[in-house]
Structure formats: C-alpha cells, structure tokens
N, C-alpha and C positions, 0 to 999 in steps of 0.2 A: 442564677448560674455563676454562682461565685468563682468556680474550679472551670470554667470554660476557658477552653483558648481563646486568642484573637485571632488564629483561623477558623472561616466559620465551619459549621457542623457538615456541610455537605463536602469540606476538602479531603476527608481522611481519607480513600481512597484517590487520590487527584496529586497526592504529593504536594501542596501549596507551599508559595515561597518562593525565598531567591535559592537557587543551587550554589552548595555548597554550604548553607546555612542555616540547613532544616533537621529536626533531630530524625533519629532513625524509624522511628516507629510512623513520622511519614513517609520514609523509602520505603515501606515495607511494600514487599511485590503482593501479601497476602493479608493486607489486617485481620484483625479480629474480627469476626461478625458481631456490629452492632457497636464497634469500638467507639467510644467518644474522646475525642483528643481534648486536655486539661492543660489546663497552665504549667503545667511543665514542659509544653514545648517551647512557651517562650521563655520558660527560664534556660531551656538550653541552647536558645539563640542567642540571649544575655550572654552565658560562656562565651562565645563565640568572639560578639563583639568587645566585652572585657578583654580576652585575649588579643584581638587586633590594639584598642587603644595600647594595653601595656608593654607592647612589642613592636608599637609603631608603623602597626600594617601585617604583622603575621596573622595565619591561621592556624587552628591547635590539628588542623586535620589536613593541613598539608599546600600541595599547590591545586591550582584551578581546576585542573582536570581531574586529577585523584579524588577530591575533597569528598563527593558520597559517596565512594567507594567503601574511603575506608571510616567514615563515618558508621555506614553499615556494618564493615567490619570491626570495629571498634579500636580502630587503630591512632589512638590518642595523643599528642605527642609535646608534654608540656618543658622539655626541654632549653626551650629558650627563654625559662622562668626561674632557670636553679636558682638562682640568687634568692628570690624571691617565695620563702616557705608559704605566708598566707597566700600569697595567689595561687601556687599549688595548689593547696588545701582546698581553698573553695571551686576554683574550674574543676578540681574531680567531679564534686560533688554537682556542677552544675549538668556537666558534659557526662554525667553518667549513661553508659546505655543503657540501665533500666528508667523509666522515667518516675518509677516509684521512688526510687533511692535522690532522687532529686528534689532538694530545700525549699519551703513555699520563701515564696519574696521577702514576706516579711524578717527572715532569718536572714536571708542574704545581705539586710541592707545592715545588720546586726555583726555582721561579722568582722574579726578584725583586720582585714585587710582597708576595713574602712575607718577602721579607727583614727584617732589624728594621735599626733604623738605624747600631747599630755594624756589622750584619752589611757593610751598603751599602760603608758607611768603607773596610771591612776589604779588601773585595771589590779598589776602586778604588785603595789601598796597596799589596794581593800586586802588581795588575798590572804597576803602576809597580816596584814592587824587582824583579821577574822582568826587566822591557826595561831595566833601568839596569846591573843587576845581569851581561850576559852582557859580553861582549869588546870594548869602545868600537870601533865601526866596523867589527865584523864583519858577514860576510854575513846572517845569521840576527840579528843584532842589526837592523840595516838592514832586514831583510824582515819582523819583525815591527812596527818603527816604521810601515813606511809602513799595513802592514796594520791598526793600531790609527788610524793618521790617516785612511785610506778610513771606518774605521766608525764615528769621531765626530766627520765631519764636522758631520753635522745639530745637534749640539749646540755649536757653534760657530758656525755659520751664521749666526745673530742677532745676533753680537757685533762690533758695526764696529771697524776697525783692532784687532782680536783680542782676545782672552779679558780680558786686562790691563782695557780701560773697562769693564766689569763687577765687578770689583771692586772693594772700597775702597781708595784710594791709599796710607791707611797701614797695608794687610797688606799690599800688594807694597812698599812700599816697606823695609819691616819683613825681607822674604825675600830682598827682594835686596840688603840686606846684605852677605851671604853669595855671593850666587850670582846669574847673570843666565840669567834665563827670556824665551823665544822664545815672543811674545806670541801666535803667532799657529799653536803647535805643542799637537796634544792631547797629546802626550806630558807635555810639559811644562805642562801644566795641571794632569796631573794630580800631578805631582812637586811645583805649586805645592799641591793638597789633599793630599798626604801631607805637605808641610814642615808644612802647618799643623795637621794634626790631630795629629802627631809633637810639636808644641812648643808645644800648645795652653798648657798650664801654665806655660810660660815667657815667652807674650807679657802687655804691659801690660794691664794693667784695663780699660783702654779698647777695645783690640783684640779683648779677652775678648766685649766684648758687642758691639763690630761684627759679631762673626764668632758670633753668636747666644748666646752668654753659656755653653755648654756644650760636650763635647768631643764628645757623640755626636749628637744627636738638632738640637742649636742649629747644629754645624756642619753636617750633611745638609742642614738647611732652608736652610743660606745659598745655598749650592752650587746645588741640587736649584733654588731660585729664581730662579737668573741662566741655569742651562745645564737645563735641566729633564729634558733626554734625554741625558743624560752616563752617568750607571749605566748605563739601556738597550743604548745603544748600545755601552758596555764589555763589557758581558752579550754583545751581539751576534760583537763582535770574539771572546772568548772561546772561545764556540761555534765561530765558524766556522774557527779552529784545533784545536779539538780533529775537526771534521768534516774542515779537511784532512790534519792528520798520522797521526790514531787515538790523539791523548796530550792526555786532557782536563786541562791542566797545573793548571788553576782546580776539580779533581774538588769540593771541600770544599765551592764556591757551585754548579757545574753539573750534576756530577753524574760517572759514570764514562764512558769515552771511547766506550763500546761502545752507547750510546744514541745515537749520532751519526753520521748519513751513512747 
C-alpha cells in the first residue's frame, strides 16, 4: 500500500482529522463508491502546514470557522506569500482540489523552494553551460534556447529595455569586458549570473558588495530581487524537457526523468 493514506481506510466517509486541515475529498458529503483515500491527502495537509510555518501561523484557507467551507469551495488564498514565487508555486500544486493534480513527496522535497542558495546558483550555471556548451547554431542548440526563452519570459517581463536596467552599470559593464550580452535574451541573463558567480572573487571590492558582498546567499538575493521568478521559471523550462524528451538532463535539482509526463 504504497499510495495509502495515513488515514485509515475506514475514514473516507467519517471525514478524519483536525478541522480545518483535511483535503476536500474528505469533506465530501457524497464520496465515491468504493473511494480509497491516497497520499495525497496528506500531501495536502503538508500545504497547509507549510503555509502556517511560512506565514508564522496563517492558513491558506482562511480563519477557523470558514477554513472547510471554503476549502470545499476551493477558495485558496496564497496572498500573503507574493513575495515568495516558489512557495506559490508549489502550495498550488499541493492544495490542489483535485488530488490527482497533487505532486507525490518525493517531488515536493525536490523542489526549489527547497533549495539552499548555492543549490539555486548551481541550478542556473548547469543550465546555462549545458545551452552554451552544445554546437553554436545547431538545431537542438536553437530549440532549446528558444524553449528556455518561452519559460523565462515572466521573469523578464518587468524589465524595460531588458535585463541590462536592472542591474548595476558597473557589473555589466565589468562583464562586458569580455564579452557582449543580448540585453533583452534569458539566455544570456543567465550566462550574465554564471559570469558573475564564476568570478565573484576576482571582481573589485566595490562590485563585491553591489552584488551582495557574498558568493552564494548575497548573490541569490541580488538576482532573486530584480527577476524574482528566474529560478522558477528555469525550474519550469527544466521539467518541461525532461517531460518532452524522457531525459531529465537537470536529474541532480529535479529529479529522475521517469517522474515526468
């Protein structure tokens, strides 16, 4: 019984639990005949209390008395997480009302809201050396750029005349140096946070603390505060090649290919 809840099999009609922290499919006034409740009820209690820690005591489904209401209703409310894109991201997915649409564990614990912050770094380096790294203007080189540009669009969106005015003038000016960066390409956004996390140590003192005064944790926050859905949405890209081809090339941050599609 791998896919078994930790409620046991005679609750699904009984509604088991504490109130206000049960997925809907145990409110249901009518189950299914014969329904057997699966681990996805406690992945959507996991939401739940995710959401309490990262809010310090909130609930994504309101105050005490509302809270099965509108969980039955599917009245969601992760507003006091904007800041916060990954944790958006994944409470959808946990707190879904279908409980099909809901991530087995071992995804969850995969995701980047779990990341630490070299992990993030690291994440956004492999992608960029893997698209730089294949056959300049190949077909597959080409088809994975445009596919990384469809997926972080949103994280660019905000940035008028491109990525470039969000940054500080002397780290691009500093990178380009070397090399000229297409202000207005996620690719090369991101080849601009590998140049820098790569030569963190070799830029000025001054540069040192534009760019948070650290190589892991100071640069995340620089980054993460101008494009705030950049990991995400790389995260995003990611996945949705390992769900087209069956080769999760990223397995280290996402996981193996076979979780996929």
């Amino acid at each position: 019984q791998v896919d078994a809840s930790s409620f046991d099999a005679t609750t699904a009609a009984r509604a088991a639990g504490t109130q206000g922290w049960r997925a809907p499919e145990l409110l249901s006034e009518a189950p299914a005949h014969g329904a057997r409740l699966t681990r996805a009820v406690d992945v959507f209690s996991l939401g739940c209390v995710i959401y309490y820690v990262l809010t310090g005591g909130g609930h994504p489904f309101g105050s005490r008395l509302s809270r099965d209401a509108n969980i039955v209703g599917g009245k969601l409310d992760l507003s006091a997480l904007a800041h916060m894109p990954e944790a958006v991201h994944l409470l959808k997915q946990l707190l879904a009302a279908d409980p099909r649409m809901r991530p087995p564990a071992a995804s969850v614990l995969r995701h980047p809201l779990l990341w630490s912050a070299p992990e993030q770094l690291a994440f956004l380096c492999a992608v960029s050396d893997h698209i730089d790294g294949l056959k300049a203007g190949s077909p597959e080189q080409a088809r994975l750029e445009r596919a990384l540009e469809r997926a972080a669009a949103p994280a660019l969106a905000h940035a008028e005349g491109g990525w470039a005015g969000a940054v500080d003038a002397g780290l691009l000016a500093d990178a380009e140096r070397w090399r000229r960066y297409n202000h207005g390409s996620a690719r090369d956004l991101l080849r601009f946070v590998r140049n820098r996390v790569h030569h963190f140590d070799e830029l000025a003192p001054e540069l040192q603390r534009a760019l948070g005064g650290s190589p892991g944790e100071g640069v995340l926050r620089y980054f993460k505060a101008r494009f705030p859905t950049l990991v995400l949405d790389v995260y995003a890209y990611a996945v949705g090649e390992a769900m087209e081809t069956g080769c999760a090339r990223y397995h280290e941050w996402i996981g193996p290919a076979d979780e996929f599609g």
